[in-house]
PDB file of N, CA, C and O in Angstrom:
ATOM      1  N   UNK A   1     -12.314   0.683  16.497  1.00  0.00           N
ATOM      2  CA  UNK A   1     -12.186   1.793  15.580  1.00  0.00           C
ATOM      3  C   UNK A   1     -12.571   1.320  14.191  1.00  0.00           C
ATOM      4  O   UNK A   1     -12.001   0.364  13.664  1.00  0.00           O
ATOM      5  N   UNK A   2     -13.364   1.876  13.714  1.00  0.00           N
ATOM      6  CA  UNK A   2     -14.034   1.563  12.103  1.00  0.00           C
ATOM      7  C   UNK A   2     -13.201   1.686  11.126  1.00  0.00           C
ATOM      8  O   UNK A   2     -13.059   2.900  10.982  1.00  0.00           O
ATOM      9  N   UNK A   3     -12.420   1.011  10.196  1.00  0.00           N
ATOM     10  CA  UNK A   3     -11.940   1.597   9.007  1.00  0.00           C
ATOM     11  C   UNK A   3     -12.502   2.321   7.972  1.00  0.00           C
ATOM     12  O   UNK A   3     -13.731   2.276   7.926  1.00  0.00           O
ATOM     13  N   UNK A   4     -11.837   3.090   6.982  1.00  0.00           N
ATOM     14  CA  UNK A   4     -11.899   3.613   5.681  1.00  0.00           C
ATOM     15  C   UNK A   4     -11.976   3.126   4.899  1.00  0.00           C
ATOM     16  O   UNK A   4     -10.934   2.880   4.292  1.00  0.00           O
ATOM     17  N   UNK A   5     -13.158   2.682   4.407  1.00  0.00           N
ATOM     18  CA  UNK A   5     -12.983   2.250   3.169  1.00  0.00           C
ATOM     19  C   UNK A   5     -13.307   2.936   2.044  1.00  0.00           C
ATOM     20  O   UNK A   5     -14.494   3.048   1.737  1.00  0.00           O
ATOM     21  N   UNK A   6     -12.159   3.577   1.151  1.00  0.00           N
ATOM     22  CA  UNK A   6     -12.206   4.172  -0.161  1.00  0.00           C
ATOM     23  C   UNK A   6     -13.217   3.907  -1.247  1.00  0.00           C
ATOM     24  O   UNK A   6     -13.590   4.859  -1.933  1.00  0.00           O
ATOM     25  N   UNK A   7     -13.731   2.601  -1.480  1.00  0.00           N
ATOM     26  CA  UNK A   7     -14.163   2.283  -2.157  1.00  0.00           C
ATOM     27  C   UNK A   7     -15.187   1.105  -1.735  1.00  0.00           C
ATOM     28  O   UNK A   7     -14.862  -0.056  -1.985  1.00  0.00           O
ATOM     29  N   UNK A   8     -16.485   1.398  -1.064  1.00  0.00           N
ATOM     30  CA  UNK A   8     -17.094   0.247  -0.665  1.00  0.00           C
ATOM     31  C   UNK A   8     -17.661  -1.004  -1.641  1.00  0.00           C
ATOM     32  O   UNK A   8     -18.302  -1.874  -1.052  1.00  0.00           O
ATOM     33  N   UNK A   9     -17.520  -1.114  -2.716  1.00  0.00           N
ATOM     34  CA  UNK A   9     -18.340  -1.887  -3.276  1.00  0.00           C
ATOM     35  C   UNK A   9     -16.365  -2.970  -3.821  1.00  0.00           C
ATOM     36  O   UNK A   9     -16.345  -3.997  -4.498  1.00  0.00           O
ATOM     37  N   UNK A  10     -15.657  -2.578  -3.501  1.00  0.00           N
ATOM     38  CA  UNK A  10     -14.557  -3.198  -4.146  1.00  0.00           C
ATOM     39  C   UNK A  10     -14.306  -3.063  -5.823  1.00  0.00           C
ATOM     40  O   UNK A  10     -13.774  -3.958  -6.481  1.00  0.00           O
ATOM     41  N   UNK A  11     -14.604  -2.267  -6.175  1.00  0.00           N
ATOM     42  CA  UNK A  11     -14.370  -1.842  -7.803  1.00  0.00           C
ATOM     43  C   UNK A  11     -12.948  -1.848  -7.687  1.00  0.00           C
ATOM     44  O   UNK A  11     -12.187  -1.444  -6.807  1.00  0.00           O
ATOM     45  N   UNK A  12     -12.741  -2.511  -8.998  1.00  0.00           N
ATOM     46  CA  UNK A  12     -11.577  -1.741  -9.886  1.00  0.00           C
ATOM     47  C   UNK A  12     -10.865  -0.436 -10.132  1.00  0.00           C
ATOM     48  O   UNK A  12     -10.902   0.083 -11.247  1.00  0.00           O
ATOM     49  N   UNK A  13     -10.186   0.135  -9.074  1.00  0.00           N
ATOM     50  CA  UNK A  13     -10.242   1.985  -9.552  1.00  0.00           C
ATOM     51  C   UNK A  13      -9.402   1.798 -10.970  1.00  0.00           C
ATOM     52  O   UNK A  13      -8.891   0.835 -11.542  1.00  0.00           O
ATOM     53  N   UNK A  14      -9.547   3.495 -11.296  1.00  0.00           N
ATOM     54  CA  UNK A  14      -8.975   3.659 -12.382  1.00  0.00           C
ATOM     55  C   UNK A  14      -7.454   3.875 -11.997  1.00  0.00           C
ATOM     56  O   UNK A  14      -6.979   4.331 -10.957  1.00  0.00           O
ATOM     57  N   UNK A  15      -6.719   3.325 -13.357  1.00  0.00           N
ATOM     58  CA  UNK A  15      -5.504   3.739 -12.716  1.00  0.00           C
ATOM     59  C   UNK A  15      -4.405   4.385 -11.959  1.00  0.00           C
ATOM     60  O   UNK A  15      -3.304   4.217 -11.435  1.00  0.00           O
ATOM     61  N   UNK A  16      -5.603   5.437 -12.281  1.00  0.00           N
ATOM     62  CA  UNK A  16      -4.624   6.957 -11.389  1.00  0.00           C
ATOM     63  C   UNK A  16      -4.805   6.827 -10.093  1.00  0.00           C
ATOM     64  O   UNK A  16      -4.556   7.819  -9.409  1.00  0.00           O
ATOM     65  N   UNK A  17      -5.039   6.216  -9.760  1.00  0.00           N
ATOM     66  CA  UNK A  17      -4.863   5.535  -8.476  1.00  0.00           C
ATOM     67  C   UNK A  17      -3.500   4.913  -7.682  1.00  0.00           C
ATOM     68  O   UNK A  17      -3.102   3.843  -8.142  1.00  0.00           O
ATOM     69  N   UNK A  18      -2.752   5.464  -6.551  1.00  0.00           N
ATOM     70  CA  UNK A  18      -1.314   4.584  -6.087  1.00  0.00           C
ATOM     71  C   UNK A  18      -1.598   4.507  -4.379  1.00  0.00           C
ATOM     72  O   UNK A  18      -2.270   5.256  -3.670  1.00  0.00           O
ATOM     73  N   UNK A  19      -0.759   3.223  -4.016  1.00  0.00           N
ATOM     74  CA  UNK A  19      -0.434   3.069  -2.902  1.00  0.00           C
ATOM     75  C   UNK A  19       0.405   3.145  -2.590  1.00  0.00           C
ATOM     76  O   UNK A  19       1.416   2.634  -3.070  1.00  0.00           O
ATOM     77  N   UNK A  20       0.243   4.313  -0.969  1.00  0.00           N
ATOM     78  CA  UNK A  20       1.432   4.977  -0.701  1.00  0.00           C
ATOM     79  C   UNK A  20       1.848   4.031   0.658  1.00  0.00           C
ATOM     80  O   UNK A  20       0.951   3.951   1.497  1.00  0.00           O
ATOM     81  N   UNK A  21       3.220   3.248   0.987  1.00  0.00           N
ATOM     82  CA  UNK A  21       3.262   2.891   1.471  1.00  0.00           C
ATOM     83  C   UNK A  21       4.315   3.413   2.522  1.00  0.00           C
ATOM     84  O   UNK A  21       5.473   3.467   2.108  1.00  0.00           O
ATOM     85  N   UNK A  22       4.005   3.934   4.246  1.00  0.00           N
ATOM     86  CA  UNK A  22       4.931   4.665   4.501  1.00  0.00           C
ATOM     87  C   UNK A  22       5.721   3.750   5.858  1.00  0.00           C
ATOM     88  O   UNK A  22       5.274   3.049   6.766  1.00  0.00           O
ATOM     89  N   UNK A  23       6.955   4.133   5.486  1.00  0.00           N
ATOM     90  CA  UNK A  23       7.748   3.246   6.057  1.00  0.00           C
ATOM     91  C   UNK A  23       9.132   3.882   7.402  1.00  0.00           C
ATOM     92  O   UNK A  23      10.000   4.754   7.385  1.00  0.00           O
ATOM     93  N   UNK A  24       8.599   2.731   8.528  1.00  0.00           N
ATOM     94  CA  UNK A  24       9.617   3.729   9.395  1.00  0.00           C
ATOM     95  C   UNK A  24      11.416   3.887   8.747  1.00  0.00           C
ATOM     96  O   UNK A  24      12.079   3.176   7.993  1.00  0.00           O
ATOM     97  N   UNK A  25      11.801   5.552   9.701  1.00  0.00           N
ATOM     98  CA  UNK A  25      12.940   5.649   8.880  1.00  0.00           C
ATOM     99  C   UNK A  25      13.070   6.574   7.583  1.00  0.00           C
ATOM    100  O   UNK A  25      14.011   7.238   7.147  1.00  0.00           O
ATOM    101  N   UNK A  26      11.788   6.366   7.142  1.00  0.00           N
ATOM    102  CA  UNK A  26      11.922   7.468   5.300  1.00  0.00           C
ATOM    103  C   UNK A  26      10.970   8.111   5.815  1.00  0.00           C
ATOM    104  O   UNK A  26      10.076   7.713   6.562  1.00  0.00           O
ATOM    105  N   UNK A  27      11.310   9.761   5.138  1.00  0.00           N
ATOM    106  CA  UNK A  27      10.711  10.847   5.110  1.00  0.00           C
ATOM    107  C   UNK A  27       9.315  10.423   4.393  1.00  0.00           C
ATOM    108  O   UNK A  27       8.312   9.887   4.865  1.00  0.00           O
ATOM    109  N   UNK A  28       9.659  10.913   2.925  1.00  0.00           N
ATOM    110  CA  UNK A  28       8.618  10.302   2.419  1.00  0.00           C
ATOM    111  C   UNK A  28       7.834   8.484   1.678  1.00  0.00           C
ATOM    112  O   UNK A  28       8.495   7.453   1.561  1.00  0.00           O
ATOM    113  N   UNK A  29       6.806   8.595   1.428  1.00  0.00           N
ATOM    114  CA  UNK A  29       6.552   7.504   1.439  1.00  0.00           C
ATOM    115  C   UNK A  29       6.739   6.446   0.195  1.00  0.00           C
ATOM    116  O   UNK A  29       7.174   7.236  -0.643  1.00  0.00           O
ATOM    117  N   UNK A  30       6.706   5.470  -0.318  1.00  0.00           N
ATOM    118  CA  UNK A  30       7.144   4.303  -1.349  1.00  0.00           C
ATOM    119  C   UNK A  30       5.573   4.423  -1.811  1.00  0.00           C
ATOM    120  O   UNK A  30       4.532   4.242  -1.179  1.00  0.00           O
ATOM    121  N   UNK A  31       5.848   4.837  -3.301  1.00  0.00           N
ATOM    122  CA  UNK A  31       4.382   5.030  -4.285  1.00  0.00           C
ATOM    123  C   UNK A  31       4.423   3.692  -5.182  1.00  0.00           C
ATOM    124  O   UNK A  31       5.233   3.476  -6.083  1.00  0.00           O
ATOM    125  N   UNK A  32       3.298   2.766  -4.720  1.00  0.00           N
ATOM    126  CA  UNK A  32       3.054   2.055  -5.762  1.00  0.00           C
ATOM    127  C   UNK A  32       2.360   2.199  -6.838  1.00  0.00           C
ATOM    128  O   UNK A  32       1.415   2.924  -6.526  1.00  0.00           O
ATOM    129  N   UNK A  33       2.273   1.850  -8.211  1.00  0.00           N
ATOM    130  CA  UNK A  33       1.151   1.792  -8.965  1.00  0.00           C
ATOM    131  C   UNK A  33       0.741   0.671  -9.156  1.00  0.00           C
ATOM    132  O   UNK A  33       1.626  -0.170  -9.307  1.00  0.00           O
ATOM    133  N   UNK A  34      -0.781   0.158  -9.234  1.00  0.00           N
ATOM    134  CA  UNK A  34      -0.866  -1.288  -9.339  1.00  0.00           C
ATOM    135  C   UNK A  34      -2.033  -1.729 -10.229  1.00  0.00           C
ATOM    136  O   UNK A  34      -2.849  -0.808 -10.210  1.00  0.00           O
ATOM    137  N   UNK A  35      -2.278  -2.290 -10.661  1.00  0.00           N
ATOM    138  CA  UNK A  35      -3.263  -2.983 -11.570  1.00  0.00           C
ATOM    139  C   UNK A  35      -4.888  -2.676 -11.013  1.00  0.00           C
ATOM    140  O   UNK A  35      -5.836  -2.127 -11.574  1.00  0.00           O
ATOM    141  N   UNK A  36      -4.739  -3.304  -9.630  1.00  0.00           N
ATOM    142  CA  UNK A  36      -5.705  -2.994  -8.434  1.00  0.00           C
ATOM    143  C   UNK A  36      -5.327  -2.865  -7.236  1.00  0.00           C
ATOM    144  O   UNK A  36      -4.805  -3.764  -6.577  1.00  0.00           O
ATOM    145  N   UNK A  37      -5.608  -1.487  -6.763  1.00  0.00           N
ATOM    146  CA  UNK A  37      -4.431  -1.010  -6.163  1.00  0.00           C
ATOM    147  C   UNK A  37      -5.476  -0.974  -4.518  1.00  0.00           C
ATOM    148  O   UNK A  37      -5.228  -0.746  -3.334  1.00  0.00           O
ATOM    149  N   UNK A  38      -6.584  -1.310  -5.255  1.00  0.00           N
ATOM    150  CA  UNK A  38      -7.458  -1.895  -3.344  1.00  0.00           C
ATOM    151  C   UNK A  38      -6.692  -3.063  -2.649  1.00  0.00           C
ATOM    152  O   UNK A  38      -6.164  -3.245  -1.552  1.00  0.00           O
ATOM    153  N   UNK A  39      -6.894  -3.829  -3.900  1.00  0.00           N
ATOM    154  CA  UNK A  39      -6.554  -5.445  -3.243  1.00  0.00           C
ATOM    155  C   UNK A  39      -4.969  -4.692  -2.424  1.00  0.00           C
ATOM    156  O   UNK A  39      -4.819  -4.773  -1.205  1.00  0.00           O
ATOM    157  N   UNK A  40      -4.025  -4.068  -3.248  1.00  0.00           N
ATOM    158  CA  UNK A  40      -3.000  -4.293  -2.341  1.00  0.00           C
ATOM    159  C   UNK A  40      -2.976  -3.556  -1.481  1.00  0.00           C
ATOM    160  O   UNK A  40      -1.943  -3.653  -0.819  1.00  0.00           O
ATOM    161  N   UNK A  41      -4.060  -2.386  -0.953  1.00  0.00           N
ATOM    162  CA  UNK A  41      -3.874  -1.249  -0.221  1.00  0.00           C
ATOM    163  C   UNK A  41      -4.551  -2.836   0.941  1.00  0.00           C
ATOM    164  O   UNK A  41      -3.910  -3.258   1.903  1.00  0.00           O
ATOM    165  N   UNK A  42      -5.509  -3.243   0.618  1.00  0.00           N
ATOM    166  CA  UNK A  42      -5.921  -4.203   1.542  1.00  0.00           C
ATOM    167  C   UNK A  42      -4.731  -4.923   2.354  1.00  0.00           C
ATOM    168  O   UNK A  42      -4.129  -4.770   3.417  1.00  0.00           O
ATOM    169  N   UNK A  43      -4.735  -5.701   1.368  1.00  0.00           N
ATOM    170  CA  UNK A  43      -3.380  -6.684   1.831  1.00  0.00           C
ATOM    171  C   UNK A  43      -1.882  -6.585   2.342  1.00  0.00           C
ATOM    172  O   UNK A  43      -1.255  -7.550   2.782  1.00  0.00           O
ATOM    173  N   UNK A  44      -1.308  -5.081   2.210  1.00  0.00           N
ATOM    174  CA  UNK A  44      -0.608  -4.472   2.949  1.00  0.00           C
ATOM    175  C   UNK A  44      -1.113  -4.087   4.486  1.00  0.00           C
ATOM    176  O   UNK A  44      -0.472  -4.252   5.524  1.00  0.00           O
ATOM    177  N   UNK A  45      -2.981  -3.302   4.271  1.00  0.00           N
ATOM    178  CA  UNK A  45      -3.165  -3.505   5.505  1.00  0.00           C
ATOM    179  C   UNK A  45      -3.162  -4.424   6.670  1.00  0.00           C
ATOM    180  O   UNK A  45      -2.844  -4.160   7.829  1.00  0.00           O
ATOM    181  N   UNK A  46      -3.576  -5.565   6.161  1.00  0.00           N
ATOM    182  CA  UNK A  46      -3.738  -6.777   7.209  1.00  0.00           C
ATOM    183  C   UNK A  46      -1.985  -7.354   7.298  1.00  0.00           C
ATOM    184  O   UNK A  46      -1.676  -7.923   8.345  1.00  0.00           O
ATOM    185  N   UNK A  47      -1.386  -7.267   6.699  1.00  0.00           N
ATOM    186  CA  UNK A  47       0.553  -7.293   6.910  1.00  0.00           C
ATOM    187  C   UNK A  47       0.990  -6.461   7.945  1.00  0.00           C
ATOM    188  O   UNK A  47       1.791  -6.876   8.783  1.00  0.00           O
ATOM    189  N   UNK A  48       0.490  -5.199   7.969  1.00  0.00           N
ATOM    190  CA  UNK A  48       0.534  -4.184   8.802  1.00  0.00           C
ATOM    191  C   UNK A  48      -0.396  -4.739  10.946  1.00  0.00           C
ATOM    192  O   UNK A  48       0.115  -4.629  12.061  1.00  0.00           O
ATOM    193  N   UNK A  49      -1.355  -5.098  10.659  1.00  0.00           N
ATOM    194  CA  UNK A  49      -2.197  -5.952  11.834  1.00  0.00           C
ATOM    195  C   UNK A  49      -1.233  -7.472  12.026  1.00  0.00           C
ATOM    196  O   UNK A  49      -1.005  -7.925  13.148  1.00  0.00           O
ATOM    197  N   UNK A  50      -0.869  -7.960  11.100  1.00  0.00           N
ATOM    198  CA  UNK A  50      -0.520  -9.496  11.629  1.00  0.00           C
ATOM    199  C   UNK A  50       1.422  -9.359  11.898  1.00  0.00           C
ATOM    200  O   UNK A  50       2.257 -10.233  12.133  1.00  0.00           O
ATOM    201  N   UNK A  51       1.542  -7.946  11.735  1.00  0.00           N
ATOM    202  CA  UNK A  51       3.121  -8.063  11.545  1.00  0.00           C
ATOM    203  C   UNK A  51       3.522  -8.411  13.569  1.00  0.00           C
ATOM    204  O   UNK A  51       2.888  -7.960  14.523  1.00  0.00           O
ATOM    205  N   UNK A  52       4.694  -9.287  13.598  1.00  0.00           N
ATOM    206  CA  UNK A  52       5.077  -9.520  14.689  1.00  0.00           C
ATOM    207  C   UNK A  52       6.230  -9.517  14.913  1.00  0.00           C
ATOM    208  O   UNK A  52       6.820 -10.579  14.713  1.00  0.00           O
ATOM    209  N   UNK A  53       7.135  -8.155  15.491  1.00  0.00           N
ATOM    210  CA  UNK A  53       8.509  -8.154  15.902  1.00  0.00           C
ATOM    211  C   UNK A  53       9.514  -9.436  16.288  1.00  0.00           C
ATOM    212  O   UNK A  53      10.729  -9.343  16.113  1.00  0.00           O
ATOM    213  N   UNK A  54       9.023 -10.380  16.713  1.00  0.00           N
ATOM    214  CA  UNK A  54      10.194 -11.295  17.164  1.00  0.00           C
ATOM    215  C   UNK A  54      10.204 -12.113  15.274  1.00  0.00           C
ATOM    216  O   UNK A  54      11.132 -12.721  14.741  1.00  0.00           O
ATOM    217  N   UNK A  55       9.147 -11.868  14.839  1.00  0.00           N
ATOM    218  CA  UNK A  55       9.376 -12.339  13.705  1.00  0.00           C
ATOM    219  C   UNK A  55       9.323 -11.888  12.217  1.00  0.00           C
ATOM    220  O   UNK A  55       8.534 -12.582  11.576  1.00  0.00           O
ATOM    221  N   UNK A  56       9.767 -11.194  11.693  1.00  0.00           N
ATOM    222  CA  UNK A  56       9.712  -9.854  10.262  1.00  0.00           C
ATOM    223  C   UNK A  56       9.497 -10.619   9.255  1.00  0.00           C
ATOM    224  O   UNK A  56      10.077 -11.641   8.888  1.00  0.00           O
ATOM    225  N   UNK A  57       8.191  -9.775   8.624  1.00  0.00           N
ATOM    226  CA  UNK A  57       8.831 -10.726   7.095  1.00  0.00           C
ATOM    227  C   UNK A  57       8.784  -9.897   6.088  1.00  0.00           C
ATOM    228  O   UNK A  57       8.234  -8.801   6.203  1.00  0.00           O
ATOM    229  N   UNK A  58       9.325 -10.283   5.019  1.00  0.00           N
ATOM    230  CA  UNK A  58      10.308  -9.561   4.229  1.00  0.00           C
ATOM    231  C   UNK A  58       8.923  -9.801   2.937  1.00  0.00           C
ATOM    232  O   UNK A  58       8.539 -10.928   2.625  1.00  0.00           O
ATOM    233  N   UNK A  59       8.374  -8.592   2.368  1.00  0.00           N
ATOM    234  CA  UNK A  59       7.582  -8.280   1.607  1.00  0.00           C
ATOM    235  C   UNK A  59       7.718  -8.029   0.372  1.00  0.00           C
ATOM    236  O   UNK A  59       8.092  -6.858   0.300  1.00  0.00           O
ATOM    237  N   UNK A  60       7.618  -8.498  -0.707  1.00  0.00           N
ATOM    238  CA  UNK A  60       8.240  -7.591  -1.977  1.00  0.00           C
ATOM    239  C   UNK A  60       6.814  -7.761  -2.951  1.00  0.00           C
ATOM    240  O   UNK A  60       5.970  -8.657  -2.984  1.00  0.00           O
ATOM    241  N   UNK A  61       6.963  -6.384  -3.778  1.00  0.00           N
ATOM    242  CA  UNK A  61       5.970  -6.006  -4.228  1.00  0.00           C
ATOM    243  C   UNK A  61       5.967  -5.440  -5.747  1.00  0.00           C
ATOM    244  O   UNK A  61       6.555  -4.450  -6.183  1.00  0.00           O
ATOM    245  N   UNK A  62       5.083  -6.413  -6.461  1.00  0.00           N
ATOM    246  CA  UNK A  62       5.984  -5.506  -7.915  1.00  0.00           C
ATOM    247  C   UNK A  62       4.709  -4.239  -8.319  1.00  0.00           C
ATOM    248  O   UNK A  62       3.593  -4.162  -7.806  1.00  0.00           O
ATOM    249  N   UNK A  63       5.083  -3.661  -8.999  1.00  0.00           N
ATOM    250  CA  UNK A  63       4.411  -2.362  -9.379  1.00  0.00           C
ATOM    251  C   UNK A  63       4.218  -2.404 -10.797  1.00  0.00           C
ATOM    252  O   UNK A  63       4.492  -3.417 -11.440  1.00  0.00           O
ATOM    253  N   UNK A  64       3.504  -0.780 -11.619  1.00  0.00           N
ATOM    254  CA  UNK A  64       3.388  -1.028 -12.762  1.00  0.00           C
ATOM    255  C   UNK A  64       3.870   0.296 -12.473  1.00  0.00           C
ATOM    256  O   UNK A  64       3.227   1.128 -13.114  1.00  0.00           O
ATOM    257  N   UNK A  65       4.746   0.790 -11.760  1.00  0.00           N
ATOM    258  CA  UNK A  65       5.006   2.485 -12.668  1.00  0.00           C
ATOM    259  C   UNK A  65       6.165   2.641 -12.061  1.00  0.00           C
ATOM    260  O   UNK A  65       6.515   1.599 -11.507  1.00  0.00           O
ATOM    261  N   UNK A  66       6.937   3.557 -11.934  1.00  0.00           N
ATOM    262  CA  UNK A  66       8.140   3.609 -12.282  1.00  0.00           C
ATOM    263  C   UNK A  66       9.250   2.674 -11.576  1.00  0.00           C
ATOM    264  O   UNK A  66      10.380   2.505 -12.034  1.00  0.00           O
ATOM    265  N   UNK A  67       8.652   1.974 -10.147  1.00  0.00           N
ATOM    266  CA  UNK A  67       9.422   1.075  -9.516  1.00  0.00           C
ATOM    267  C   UNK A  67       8.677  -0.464 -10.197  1.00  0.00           C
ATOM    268  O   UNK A  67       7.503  -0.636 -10.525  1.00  0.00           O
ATOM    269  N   UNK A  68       9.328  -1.014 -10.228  1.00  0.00           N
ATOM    270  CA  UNK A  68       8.824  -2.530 -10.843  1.00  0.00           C
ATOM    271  C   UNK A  68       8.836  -3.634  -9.906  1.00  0.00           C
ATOM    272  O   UNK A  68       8.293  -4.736  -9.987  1.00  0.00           O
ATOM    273  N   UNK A  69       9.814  -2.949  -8.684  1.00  0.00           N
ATOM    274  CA  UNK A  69       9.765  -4.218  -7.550  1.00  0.00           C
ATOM    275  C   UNK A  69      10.230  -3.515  -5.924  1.00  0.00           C
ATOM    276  O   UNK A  69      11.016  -2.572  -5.828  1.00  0.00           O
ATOM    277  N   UNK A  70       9.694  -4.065  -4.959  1.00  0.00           N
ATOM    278  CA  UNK A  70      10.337  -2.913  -3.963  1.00  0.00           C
ATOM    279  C   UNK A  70       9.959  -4.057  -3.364  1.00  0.00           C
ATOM    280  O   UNK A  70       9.251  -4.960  -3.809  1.00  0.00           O
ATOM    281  N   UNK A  71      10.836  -3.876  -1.637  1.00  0.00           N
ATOM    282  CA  UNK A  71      10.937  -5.122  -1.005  1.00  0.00           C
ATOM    283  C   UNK A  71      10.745  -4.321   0.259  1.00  0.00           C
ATOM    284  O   UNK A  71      10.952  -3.115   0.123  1.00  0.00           O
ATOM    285  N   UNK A  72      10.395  -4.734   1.451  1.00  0.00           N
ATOM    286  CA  UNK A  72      10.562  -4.129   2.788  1.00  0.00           C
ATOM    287  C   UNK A  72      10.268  -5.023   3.409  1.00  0.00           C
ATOM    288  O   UNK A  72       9.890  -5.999   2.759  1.00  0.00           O
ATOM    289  N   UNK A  73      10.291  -5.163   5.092  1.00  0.00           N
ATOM    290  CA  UNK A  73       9.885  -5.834   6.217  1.00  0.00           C
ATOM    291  C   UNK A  73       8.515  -4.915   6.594  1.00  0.00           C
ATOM    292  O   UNK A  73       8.217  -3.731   6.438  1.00  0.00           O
ATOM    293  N   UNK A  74       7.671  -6.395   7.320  1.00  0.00           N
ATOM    294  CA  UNK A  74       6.204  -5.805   7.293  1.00  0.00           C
ATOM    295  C   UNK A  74       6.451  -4.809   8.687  1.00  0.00           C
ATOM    296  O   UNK A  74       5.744  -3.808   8.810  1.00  0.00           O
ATOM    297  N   UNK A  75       7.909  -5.269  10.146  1.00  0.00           N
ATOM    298  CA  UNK A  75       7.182  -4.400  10.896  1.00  0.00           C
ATOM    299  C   UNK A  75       8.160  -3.194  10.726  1.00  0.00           C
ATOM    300  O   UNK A  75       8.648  -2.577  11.673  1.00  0.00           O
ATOM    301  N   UNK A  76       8.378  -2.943   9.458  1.00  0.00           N
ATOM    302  CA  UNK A  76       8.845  -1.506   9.330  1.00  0.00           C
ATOM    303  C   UNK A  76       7.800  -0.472   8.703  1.00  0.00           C
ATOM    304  O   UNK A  76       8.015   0.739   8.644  1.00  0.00           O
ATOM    305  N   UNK A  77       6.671  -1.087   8.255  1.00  0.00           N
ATOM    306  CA  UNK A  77       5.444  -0.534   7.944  1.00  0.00           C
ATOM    307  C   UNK A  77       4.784   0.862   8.680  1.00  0.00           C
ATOM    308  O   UNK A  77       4.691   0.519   9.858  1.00  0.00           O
ATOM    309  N   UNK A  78       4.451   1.789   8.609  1.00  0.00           N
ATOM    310  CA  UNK A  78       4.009   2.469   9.914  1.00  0.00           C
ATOM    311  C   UNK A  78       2.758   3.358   9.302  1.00  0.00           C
ATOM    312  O   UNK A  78       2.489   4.467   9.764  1.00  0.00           O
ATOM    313  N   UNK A  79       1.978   2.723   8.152  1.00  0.00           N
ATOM    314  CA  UNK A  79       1.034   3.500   7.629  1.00  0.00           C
ATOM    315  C   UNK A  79       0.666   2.833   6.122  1.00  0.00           C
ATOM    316  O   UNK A  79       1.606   2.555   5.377  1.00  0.00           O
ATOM    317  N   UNK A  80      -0.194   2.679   5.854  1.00  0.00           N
ATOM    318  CA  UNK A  80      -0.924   2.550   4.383  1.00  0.00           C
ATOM    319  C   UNK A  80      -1.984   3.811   3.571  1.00  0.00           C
ATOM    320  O   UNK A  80      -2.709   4.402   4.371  1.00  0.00           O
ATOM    321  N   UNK A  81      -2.087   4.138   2.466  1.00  0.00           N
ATOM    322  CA  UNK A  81      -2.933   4.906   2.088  1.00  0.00           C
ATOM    323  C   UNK A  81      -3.671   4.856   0.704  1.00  0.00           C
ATOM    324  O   UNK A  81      -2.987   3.889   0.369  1.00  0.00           O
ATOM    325  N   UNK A  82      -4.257   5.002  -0.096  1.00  0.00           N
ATOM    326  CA  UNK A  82      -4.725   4.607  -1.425  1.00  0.00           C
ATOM    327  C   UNK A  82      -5.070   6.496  -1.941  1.00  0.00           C
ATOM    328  O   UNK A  82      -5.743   7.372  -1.398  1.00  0.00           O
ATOM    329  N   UNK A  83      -4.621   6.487  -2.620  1.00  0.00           N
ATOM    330  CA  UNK A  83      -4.663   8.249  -3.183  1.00  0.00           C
ATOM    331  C   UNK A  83      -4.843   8.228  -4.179  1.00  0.00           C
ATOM    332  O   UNK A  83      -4.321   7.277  -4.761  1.00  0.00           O
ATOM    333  N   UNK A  84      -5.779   9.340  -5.154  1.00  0.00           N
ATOM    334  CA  UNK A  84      -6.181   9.505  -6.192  1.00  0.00           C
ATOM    335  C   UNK A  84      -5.419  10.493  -6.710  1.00  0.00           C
ATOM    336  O   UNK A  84      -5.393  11.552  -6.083  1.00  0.00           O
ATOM    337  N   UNK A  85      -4.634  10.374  -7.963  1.00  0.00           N
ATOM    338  CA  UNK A  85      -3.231  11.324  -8.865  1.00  0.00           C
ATOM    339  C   UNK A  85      -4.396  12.141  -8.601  1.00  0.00           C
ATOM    340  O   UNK A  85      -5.486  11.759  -8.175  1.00  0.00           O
ATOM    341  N   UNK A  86      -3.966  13.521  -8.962  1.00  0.00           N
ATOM    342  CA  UNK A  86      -4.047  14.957  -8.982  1.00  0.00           C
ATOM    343  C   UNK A  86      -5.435  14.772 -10.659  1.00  0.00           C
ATOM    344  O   UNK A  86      -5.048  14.049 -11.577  1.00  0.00           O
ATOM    345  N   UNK A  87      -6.342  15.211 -10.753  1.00  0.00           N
ATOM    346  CA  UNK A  87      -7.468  14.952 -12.278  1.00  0.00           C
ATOM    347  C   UNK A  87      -8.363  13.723 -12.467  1.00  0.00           C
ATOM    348  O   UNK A  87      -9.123  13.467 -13.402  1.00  0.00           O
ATOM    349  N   UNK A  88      -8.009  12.805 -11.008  1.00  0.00           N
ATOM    350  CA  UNK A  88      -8.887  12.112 -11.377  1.00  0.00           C
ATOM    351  C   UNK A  88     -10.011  12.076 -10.375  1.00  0.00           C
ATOM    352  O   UNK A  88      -9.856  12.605  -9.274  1.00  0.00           O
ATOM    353  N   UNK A  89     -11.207  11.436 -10.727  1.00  0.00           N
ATOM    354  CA  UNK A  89     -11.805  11.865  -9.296  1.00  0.00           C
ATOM    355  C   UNK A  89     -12.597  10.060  -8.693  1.00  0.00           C
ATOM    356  O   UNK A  89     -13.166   9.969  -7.605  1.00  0.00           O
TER     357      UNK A  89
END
């Protein structure tokens, strides 16, 4: 199956940019904001592929917007997404 990639050339998005990270258990999902918010939409993804039940690991992630640090286990993961705020394009 081919992935999505949002952004093929790996740019810098603009800030209005967050990663939504959705997690089993919660309704809705944990919004990051990040500096470069590919690299971590990336690197959550492959956490998400290498995560292994007999063994969890415990993730923490700092942000730049209203959460500053959030922590979870990778195999409670059950989705990644990279979304553009509402005006930007």
């Amino acid at each position: 199956m081919g992935t999505l990639n949002p952004n093929p050339a790996h740019q810098n998005l603009p800030s209005s940019y967050t990663v939504l990270v959705f997690l089993r258990h919660l309704a809705a999902p944990i919004v990051l904001f990040s500096d470069n918010p590919v690299t971590l939409y990336d690197e959550i993804r492959r956490h998400i592929q290498q995560a292994n039940a007999e063994s969890p690991k415990l993730l923490e992630k700092p942000g730049t917007g209203p959460l500053k640090k959030v922590s979870f286990l990778d195999t409670e993961i059950t989705g990644v997404a990279l979304q553009a705020e509402p005006g930007s394009r």
